[in-house]
C-alpha positions as CSV (number, residue, x, y, z in Angstrom):
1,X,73.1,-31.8,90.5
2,X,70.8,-34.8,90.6
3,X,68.0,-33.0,88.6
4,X,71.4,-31.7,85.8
5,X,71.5,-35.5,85.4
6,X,67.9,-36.3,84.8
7,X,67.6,-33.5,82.4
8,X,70.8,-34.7,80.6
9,X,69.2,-38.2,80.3
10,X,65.9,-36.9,79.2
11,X,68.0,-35.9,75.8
12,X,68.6,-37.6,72.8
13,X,72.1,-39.1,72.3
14,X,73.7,-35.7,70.0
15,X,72.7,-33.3,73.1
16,X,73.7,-35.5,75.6
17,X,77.1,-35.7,72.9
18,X,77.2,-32.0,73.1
19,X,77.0,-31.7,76.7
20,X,80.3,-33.8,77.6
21,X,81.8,-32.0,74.3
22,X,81.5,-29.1,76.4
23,X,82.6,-30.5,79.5
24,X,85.4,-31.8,77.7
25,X,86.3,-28.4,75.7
26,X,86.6,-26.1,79.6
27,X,88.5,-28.9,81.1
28,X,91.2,-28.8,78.6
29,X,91.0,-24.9,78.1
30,X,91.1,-24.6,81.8
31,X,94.1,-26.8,82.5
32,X,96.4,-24.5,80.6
33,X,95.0,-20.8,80.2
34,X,95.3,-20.0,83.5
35,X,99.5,-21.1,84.1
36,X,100.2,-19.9,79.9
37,X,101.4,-16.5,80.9
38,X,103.8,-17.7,83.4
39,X,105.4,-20.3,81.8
40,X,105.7,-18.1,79.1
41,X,107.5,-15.3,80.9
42,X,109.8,-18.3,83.1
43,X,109.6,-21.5,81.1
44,X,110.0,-19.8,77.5
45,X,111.8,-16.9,78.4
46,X,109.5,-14.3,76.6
47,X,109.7,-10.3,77.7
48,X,106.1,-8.6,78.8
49,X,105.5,-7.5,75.7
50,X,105.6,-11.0,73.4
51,X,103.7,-12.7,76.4
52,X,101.1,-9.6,76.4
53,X,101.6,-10.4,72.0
54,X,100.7,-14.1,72.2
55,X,97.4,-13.9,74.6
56,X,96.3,-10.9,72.4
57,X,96.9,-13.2,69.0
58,X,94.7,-16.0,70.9
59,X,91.6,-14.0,71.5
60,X,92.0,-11.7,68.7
61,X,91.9,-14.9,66.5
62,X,89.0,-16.4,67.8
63,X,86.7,-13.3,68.5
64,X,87.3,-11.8,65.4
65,X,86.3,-14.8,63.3
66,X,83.5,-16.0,65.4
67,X,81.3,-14.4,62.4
68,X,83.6,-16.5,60.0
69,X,82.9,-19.7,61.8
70,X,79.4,-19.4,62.1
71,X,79.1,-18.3,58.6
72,X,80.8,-21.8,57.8
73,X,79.0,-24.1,60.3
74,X,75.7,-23.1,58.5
75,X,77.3,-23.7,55.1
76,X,79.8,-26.7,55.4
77,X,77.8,-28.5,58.8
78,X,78.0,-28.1,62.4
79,X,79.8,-31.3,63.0
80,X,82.6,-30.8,60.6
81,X,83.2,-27.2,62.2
82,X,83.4,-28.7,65.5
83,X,85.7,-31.7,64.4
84,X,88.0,-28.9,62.8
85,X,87.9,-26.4,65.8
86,X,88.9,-29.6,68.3
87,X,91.4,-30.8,65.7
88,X,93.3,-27.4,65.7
89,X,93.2,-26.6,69.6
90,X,94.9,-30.4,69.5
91,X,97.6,-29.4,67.5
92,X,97.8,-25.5,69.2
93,X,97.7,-26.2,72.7
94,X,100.4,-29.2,72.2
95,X,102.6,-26.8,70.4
96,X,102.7,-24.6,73.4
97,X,103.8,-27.5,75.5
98,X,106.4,-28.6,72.8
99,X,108.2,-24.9,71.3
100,X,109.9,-22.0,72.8
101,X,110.1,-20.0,69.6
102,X,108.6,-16.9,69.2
103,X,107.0,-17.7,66.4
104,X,105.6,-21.0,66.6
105,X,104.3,-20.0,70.1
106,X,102.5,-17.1,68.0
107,X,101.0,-19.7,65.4
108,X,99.7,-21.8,68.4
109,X,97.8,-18.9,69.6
110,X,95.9,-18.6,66.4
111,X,95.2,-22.3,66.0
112,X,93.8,-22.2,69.8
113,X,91.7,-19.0,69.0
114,X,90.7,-20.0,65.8
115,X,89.3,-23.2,67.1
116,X,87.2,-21.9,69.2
117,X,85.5,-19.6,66.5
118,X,84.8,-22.6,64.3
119,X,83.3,-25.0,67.3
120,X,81.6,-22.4,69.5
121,X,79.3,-21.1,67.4
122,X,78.7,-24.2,65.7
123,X,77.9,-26.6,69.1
124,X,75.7,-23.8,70.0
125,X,74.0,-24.0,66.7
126,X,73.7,-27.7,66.7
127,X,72.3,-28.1,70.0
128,X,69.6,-25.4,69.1
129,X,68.5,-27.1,65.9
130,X,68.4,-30.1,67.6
131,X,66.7,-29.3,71.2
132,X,63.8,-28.0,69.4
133,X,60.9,-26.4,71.9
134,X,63.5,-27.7,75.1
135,X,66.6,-24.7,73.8
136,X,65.9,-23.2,76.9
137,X,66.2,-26.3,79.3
138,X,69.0,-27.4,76.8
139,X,71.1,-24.5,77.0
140,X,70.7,-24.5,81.2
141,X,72.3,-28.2,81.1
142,X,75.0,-27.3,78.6
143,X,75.7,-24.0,81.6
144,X,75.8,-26.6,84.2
145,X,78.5,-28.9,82.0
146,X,80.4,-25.6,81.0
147,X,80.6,-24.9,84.7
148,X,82.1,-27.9,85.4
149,X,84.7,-27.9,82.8
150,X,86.0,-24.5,84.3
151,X,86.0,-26.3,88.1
152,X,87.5,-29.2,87.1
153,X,90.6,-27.6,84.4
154,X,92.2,-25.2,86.9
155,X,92.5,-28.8,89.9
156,X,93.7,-30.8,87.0
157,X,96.2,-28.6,85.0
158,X,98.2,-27.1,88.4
159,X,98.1,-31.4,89.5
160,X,100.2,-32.1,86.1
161,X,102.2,-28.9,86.8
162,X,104.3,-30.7,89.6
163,X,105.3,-32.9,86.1
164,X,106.0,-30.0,83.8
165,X,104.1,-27.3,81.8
166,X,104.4,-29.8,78.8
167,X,102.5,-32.5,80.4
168,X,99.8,-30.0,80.9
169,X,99.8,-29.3,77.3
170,X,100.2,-32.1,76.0
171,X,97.5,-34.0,78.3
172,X,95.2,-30.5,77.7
173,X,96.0,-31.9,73.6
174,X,95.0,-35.4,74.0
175,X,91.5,-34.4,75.5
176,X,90.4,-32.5,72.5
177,X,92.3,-35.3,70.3
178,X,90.0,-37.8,71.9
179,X,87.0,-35.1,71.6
180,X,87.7,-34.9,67.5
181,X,87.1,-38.4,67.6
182,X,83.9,-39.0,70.0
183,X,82.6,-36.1,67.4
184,X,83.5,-37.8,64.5
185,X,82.6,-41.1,65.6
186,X,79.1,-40.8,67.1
187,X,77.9,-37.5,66.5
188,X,75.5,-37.5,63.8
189,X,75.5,-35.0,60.7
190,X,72.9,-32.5,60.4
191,X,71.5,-31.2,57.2
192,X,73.4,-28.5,55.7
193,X,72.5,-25.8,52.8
194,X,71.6,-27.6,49.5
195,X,73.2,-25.2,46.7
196,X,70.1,-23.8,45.4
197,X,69.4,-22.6,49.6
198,X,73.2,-20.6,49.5
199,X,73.1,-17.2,48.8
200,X,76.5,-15.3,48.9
201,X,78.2,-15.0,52.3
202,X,77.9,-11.2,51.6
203,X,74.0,-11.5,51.7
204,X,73.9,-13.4,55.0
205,X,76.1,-11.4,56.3
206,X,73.9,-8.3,55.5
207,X,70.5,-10.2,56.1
208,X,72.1,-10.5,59.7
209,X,73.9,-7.3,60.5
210,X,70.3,-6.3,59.0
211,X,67.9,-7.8,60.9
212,X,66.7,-4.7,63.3
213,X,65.2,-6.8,65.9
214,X,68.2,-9.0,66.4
215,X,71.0,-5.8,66.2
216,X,68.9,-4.2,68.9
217,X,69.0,-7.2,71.4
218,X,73.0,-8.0,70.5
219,X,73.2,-4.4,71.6
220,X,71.6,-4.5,74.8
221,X,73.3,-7.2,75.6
222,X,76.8,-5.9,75.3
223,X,77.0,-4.8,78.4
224,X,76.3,-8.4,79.9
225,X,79.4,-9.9,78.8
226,X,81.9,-6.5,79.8
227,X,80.2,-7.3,83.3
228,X,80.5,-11.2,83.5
229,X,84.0,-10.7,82.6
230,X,85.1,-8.8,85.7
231,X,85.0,-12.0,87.4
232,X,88.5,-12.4,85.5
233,X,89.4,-8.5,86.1
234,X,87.6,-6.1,88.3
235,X,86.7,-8.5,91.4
236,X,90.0,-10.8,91.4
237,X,91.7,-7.1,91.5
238,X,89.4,-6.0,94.6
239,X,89.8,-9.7,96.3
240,X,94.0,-8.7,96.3
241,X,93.0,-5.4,97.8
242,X,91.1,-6.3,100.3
243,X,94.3,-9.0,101.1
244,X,92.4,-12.2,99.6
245,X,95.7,-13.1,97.9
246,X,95.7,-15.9,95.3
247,X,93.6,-18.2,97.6
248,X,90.6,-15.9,97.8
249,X,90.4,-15.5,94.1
250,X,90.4,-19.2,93.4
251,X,87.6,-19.7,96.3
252,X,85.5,-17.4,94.5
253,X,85.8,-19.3,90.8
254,X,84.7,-22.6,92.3
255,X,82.2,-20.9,94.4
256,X,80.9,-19.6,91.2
257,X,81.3,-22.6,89.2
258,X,79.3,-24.7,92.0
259,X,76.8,-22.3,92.5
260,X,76.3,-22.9,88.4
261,X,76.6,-26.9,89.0
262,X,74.1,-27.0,91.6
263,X,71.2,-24.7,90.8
264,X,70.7,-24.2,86.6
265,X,68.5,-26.5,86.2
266,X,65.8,-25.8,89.2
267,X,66.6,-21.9,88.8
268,X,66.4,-21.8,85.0
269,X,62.8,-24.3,85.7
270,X,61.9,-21.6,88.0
271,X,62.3,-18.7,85.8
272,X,60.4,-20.3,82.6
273,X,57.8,-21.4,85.2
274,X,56.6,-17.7,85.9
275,X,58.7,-15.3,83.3
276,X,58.4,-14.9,79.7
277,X,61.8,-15.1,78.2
278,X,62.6,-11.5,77.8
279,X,61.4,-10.8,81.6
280,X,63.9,-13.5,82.8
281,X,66.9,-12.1,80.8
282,X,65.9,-8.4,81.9
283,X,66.1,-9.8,85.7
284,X,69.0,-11.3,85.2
285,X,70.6,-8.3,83.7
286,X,69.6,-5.8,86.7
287,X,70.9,-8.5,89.1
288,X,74.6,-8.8,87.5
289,X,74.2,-5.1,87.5
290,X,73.2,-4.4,91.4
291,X,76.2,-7.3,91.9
292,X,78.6,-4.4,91.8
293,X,76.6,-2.2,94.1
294,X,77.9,-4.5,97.6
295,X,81.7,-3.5,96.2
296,X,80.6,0.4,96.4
297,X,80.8,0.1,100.4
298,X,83.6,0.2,102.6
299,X,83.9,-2.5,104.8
300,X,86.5,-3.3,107.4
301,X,88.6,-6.3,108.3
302,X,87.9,-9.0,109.0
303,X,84.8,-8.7,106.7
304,X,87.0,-6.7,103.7
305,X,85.9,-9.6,101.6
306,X,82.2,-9.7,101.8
307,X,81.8,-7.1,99.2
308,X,83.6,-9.5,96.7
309,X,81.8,-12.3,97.8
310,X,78.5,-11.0,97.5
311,X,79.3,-9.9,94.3
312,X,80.6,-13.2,92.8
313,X,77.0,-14.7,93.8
314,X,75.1,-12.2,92.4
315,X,77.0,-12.0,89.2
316,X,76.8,-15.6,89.0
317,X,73.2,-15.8,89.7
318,X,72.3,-13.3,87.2
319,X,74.3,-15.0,84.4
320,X,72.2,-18.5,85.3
321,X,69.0,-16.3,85.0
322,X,69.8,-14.8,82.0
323,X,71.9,-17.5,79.9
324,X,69.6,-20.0,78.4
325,X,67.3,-17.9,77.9
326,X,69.8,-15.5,75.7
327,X,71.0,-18.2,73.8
328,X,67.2,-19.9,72.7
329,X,66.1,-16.5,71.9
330,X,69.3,-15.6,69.5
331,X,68.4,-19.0,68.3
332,X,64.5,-18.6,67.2
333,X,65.7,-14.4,65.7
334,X,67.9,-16.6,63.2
335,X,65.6,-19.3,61.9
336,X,66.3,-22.6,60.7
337,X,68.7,-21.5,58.1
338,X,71.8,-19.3,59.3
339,X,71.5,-20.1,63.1
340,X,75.5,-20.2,63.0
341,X,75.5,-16.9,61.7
342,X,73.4,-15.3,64.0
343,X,75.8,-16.7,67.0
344,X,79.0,-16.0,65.2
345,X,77.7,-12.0,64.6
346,X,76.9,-12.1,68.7
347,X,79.7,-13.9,69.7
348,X,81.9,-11.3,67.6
349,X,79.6,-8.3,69.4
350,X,80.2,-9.7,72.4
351,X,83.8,-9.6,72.2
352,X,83.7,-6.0,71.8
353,X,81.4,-5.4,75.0
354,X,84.6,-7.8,76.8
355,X,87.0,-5.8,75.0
356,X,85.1,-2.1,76.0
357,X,84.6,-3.4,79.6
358,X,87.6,-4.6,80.3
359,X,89.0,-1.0,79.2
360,X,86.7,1.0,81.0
361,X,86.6,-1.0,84.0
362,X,91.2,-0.8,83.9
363,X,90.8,3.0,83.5
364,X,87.7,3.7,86.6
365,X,89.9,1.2,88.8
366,X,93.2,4.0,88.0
367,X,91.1,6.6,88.6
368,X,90.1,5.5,91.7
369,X,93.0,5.1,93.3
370,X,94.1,8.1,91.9
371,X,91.2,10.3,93.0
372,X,90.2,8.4,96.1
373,X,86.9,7.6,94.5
374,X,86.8,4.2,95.5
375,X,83.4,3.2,94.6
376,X,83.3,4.7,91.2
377,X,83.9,1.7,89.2
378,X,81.7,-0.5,90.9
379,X,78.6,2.5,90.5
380,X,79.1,2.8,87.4
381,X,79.4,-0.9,86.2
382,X,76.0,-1.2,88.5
383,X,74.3,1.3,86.2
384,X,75.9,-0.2,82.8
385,X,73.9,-3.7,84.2
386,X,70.7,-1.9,85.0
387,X,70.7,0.3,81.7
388,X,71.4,-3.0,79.6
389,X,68.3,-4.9,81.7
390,X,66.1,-1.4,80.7
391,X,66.9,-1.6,76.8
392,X,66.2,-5.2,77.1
393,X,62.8,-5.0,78.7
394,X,61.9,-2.0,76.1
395,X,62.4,-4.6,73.3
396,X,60.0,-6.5,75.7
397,X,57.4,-4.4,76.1
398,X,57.8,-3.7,72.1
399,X,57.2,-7.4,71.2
400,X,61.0,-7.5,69.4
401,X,61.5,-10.4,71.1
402,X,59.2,-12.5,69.9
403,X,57.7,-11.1,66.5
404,X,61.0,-12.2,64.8
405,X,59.7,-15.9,65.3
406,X,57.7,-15.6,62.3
407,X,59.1,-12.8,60.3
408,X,61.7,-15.0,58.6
């Protein structure tokens, strides 16, 4: 943690900005997401299928326009796109704290989502442009902030709950009020397009979805984010098997939020000290993949949780590896001039690997217990990680990961 906090000093004032915009962004997320469903279903009333309706709306609204937002941030600026995106999740998330109607709760979730596709790609964009040579120390600083937003949210939003789901809200609300302003206030503007640089949305659009090299990686990568995400699906499912209960789930998100708080920055220093970039985001992909492989044998009780455990570390471990490097090289494939593009196109593929994953990893985990084929899922998501970290090093070996720096 102490060498986070001389990396975050050895920034210039907008990263360092950044940084606690982050922070800021997965504490207030993280206060309310995780009690939303159940104060929907017992504070507002709502049957399965609206609740089920108004979390779909929220990430359906922000994945889907990630491309949207990006295209924007490149166009209109990144600080007025993250201004915006904080602005709206102000008025969303205190309109979940302040409505019970259907319908207002349904415009709430596509405010919240919404903001997110305008501010995501566009901080990641921003800090890019402005990190220079350091994206990949950059990005591995921003990792350690994001983790602590995600510790901190979940201790702070179930404290406010012994006041009321609409404190949560509305104290979730203020902090991205009060980020709109530190934004507005002392984060300064980048250059954006002149007229004579714009070229229809259309044509970026295409020059993006075009661009071989950077289509090829996106692919590859899928996989990545369907596999991070069972840390929200497959492994808090096996921890409640395995009789973890509530309490065991939790102990493995701040396990994974500390392991992420403590060691990005040495591990990350590590990795660029002996690995090229594409070597260290292939070894992080076959770690998250051989994560699952502990989960594929049977253990008994008392040690039934082991498995999980070891997976939560690996998976973790492999994401540190594997992160900042990702996000300098999507960077340096878009070029100066449509870096919020090329994030809002991967963002909006990597929605789809969630989306796939989650499907595929729901269906093997029915089958399982249907067939008695309890390590299926887990094999298999092994071998999705280890084929993802094999397409990546072939783009590697191929020199697609680096030609792209001077092709635009």
């Amino acid at each position: 943690m102490i060498g986070a906090l001389r990396q975050f000093r050895s920034f210039d004032r907008p990263i360092q900005l950044l940084q606690v915009n982050q922070v800021g962004i997965n504490l207030g997320f993280y206060m309310l997401m995780p009690y939303l469903a159940h104060h929907l279903a017992t504070g507002a009333g709502l049957a399965a299928w609206a609740i089920g309706l108004i979390l779909g709306l929220r990430n359906m609204s922000q994945q889907g326009m990630f491309l949207v937002g990006g295209s924007l941030a490149d166009r209109l600026g990144y600080k007025p796109m993250i201004m915006m995106g904080c602005a709206l999740r102000t008025v969303g998330f205190a309109l979940f704290g302040l409505t019970t109607s259907l319908p207002l709760l349904a415009l709430a979730a596509l405010l919240t989502g919404f903001a997110g596709a305008l501010f995501n790609p566009a901080a990641r964009a921003y800090l890019a442009c402005e990190a220079g040579e350091r994206k990949v120390e950059a990005f591995a600083v921003f990792n350690v902030f994001y983790q602590g937003g995600i510790l901190l949210g979940p201790l702070v939003g179930v404290a406010l709950l012994s006041v009321g789901f609409t404190a949560v809200c509305l104290s979730a609300a203020a902090i991205f009020a009060a980020l709109t302003v530190l934004q507005g206030r002392y984060l300064p503007k980048r250059r954006v397009m002149d007229r004579d640089e714009r070229q229809p949305v259309l044509r970026d659009w295409k020059r993006a979805f075009g661009d071989r090299a950077f289509l090829s990686f996106a692919t590859a990568m899928i996989a990545s984010y369907g596999l991070s995400y069972q840390m929200y699906l497959g492994v808090p499912l096996e921890v409640q098997r395995t009789g973890g209960g509530d309490g065991g789930v939790t102990a493995l998100y701040a396990l994974s939020a500390l392991l992420g708080i403590a060691g990005q920055v040495r591990l990350t220093a590590w990795c660029a000290a002996r690995w090229t970039r594409g070597q260290a985001i292939t070894r992080g992909l076959a770690l998250m993949g051989l994560a699952f492989t502990p989960m594929a044998v049977a253990v008994s009780p008392p040690w039934s949780m082991l498995p999980a455990v070891a997976c939560s570390i690996l998976l973790t471990l492999g994401t540190m590896i594997a992160f900042p490097f990702e996000m300098a090289t999507i960077a340096d494939m878009a070029g100066d001039r449509l870096i919020g593009t090329y994030y809002g196109v991967y963002n909006l593929l990597s929605g789809v690997g969630i989306l796939a994953g989650n499907l595929l990893a729901g269906a093997l985990v029915d089958v399982a217990r249907s067939s008695g084929w309890a390590n299926l899922p887990w094999l298999l998501l092994a071998a999705a990680g280890l084929a993802s970290a094999a397409a990546v090093s072939r783009l590697e070996r191929r020199n697609r990961l680096t030609a792209f720096c001077t092709s635009h």
